[in-house]
N, C-alpha and C positions, 0 to 999 in steps of 0.2 A: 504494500500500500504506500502510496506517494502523499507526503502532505503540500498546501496550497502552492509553497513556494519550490517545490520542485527536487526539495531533499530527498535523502534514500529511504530507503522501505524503514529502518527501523527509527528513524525519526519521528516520532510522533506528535502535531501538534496538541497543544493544549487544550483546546478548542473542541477537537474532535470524538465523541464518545465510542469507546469501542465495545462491542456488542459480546457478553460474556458465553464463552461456550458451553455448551447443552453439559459438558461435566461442570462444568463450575455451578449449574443451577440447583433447584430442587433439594434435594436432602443432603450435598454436601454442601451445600451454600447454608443453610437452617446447621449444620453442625459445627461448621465454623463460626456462625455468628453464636450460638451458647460458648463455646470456645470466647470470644469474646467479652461477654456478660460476666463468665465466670471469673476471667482475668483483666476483669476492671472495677469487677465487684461491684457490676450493676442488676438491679432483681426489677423484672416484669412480671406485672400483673395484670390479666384482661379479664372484665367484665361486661356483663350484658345492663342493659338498662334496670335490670330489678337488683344490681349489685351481683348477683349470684358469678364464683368464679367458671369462667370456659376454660382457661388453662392458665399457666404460671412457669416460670423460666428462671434460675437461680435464685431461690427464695429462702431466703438467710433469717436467723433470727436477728433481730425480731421481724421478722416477715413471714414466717413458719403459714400464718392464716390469718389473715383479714378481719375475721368474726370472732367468735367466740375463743378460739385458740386464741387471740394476739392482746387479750383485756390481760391473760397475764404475766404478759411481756410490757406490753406498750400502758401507758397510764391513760388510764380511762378518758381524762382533759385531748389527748393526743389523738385517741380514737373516733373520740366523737368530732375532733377538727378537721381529719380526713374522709372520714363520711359527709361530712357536711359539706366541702368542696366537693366530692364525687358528687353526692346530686345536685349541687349548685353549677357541675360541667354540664350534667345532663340536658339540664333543664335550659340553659342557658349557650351553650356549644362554645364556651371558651375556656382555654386553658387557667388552672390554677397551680398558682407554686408554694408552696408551704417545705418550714423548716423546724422539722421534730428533733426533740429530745428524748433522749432513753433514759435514765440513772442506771449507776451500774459501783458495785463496791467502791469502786477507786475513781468513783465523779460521771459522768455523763458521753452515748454515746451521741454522735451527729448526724443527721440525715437531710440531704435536702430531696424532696417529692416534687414528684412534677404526675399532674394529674389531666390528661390531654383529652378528648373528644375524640371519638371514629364516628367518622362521618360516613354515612351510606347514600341509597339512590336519593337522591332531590335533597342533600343536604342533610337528613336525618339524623339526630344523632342514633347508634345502635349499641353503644358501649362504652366504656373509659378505659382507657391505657394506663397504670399506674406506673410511675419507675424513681425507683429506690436507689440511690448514690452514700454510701458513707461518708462523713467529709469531716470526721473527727481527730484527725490528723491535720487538717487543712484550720480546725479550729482552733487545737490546741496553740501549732504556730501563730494564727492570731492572737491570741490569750497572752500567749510567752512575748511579742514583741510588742501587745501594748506593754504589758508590763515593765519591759526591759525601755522603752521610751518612755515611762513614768521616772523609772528610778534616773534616767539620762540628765533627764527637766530636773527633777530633785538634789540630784549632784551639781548640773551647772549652775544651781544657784546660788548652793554654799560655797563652790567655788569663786562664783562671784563675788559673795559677803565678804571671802576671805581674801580676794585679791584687793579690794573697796577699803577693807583696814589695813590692810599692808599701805597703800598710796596715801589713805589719811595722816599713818602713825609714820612715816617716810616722812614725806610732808612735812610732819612738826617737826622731824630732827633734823632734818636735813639745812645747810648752809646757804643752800643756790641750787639754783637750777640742774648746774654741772653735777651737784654733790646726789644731788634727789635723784637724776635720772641713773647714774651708776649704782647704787644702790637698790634702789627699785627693779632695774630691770636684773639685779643679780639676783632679788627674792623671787621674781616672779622665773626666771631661769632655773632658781629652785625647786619651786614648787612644779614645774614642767618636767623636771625628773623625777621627781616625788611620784607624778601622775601617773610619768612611762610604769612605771613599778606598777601601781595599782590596776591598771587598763591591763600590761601583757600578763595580768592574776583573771583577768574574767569581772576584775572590779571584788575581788575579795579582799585586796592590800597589799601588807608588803612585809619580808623579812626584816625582821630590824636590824640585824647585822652588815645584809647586804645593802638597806637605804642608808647608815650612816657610814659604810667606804662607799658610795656612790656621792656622798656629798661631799666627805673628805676628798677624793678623785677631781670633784669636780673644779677646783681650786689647785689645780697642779702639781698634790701632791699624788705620788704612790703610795697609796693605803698599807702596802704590803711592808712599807717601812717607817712611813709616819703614824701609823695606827695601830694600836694594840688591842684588840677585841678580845673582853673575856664574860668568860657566865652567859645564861640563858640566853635563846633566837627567838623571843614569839612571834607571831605572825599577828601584824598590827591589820585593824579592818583601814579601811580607805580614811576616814578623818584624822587617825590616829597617826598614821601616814604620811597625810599632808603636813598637820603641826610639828609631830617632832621632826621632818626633814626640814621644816623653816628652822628648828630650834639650835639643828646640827647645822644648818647652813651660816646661822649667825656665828657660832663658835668656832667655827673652819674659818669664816673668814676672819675673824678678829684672829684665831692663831695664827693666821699668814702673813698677817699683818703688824701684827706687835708681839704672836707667842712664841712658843715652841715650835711651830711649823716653819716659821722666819728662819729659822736657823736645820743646814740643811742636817746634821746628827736630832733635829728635833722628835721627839715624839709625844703622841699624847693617846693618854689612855682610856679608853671606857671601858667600864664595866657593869650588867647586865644581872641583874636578882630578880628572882619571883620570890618574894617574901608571904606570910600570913596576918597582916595584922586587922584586929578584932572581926577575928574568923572568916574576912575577905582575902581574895591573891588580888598580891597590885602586885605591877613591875617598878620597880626601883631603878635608873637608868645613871650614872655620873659618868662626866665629863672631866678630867683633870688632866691638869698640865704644869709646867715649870715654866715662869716668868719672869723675864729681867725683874728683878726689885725697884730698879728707878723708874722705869718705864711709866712717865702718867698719865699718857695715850690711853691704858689699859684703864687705869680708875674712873679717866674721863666717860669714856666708852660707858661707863653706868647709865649714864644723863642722857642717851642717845637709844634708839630705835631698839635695837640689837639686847639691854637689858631689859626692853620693856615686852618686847617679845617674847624672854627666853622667863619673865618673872611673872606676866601676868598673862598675855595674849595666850600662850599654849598651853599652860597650866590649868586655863577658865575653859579654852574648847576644846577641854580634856577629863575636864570634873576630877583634875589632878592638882596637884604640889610643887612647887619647885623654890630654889634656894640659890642666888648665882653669889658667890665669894672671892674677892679678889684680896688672898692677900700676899701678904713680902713673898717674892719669888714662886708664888704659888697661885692658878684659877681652878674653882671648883666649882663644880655646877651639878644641881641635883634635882633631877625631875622624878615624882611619885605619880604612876596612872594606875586609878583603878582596873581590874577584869575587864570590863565589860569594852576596853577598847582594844583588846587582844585576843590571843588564845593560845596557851601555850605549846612550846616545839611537839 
């Protein structure tokens, strides 16, 4: 067969309907299409105008029976919704769509119905077509990603709260322009690390070992030699997270700047406890270091952003503790979090 424009026999245009041969018709055409039903998990139902079933084609439960069998599958509210479209097709000759619910141990199964008209001589209606789709899968995913855009909305706006006092509390300490925008934009570079951590967890958090050498890191030093990590790893949830990485982020900087990181034999130490006090786990987190004694950069440093983040701002959206201590030749910093912003290794 040649098409319009004069191509070869097996070219076929699009256009052209070709005519199925006398095997492909009849009963191996009707076997292939259940073949189909079965493996798309689609169930047909046909009936006559008094409801009564003429035949049925993949009939799953709950689709076992229409009548009497399906009140104890299907809830009664559900039964009578699709009777009621069946004879409102009959009566009427147009299609109805409805979407049933099952319950089932572990929540609800999905179904959408399509409820169609067989039309006979002069338009008649002589029957209804029932056809059954699962789509409880297709719901659940709907389910899971409003959810998962709820909690999106909910995070970006505590993110936002927290970038909003960051720029406020910059702001007040800051000297100038030059002084604010350096600093700002290294908290806010912070907390962008903070976040890689929590987002590649699925939005669970972060190890607390590996977010405070990522912040130490991220200031030029090698963790593996400016940093001494000892005692417990919890696994901080996402708020937990973001604060103590702003907390480490200010102390990393101030040590590169005036501490023990300044100097390249420098190191500084934290160490990591799950303690019990009155019959609660908190983690107990310290920061210390070795510092020039004359150093008044460092004392100064109180009066400025950096203590007021690490004394109140992470402390308060932590429903924790903290303590920052500078004294002769010596910084010490002590944050207390309750449980409920961890969970232990």
């Amino acid at each position: 067969m040649r098409s319009r424009t004069g191509d070869r026999k097996d070219d076929v245009p699009s256009d052209e309907v070709i005519a199925l041969h006398p095997a492909e018709s009849g009963m191996q055409l009707g076997r292939a299409l259940l073949h189909a039903l079965h493996n798309a998990g689609i169930s047909v139902l046909y009936q006559d105008r008094e409801l009564k079933t003429v035949w049925a084609r993949n009939m799953r439960a709950p689709w076992v029976s229409d009548t009497a069998d399906a009140n104890g599958i299907l809830p009664a509210v559900q039964v009578d919704r699709i009777g009621a479209a069946k004879r409102d097709v009959i009566a009427s000759g147009n299609p109805q769509r409805l979407e049933i619910s099952v319950p089932t141990e572990d929540g609800f199964r999905w179904f959408q119905v399509w409820v169609d008209a067989d039309h006979g001589d002069g338009c008649t209606v002589q029957g209804v077509v029932t056809t059954m789709v699962e789509t409880t899968d297709q719901k659940r995913r709907e389910q899971t990603l409003t959810t998962l855009l709820r909690e999106v909305s909910h995070r970006s706006k505590n993110l936002l709260a927290i970038i909003q006092s960051i720029a406020t509390q910059t702001g007040r300490y800051s000297d100038g322009i030059a002084d604010f925008l350096t600093r700002f934009r290294g908290r806010l570079q912070s907390l962008a690390s903070s976040q890689d951590l929590v987002t590649s967890s699925n939005w669970r958090g972060a190890a607390l070992r590996e977010l405070v050498s990522g912040q130490v890191g991220r200031n030029g030093v090698d963790p593996s030699h400016g940093l001494r990590f000892r005692g417990a790893n919890p696994y901080l949830n996402p708020n937990a997270a973001l604060h103590i990485g702003l907390a480490m982020h200010e102390l990393a900087v101030n040590s590169v700047s005036y501490g023990a990181l300044s100097r390249a034999d420098g190191v500084v130490d934290v160490t990591a406890d799950l303690d019990v006090a009155a019959g609660s786990l908190a983690l107990s987190l310290i920061w210390a270091e070795a510092i020039p004694a004359s150093d008044i950069d460092i004392e100064r440093s109180q009066k400025r952003f950096g203590s007021v983040a690490l004394e109140r701002v992470v402390p308060a959206s932590l429903n924790g503790t903290a303590k920052l201590e500078i004294m002769p030749g010596r910084l010490e910093y002590r944050l207390v979090v309750p449980h409920g912003n961890f969970e232990p290794e």
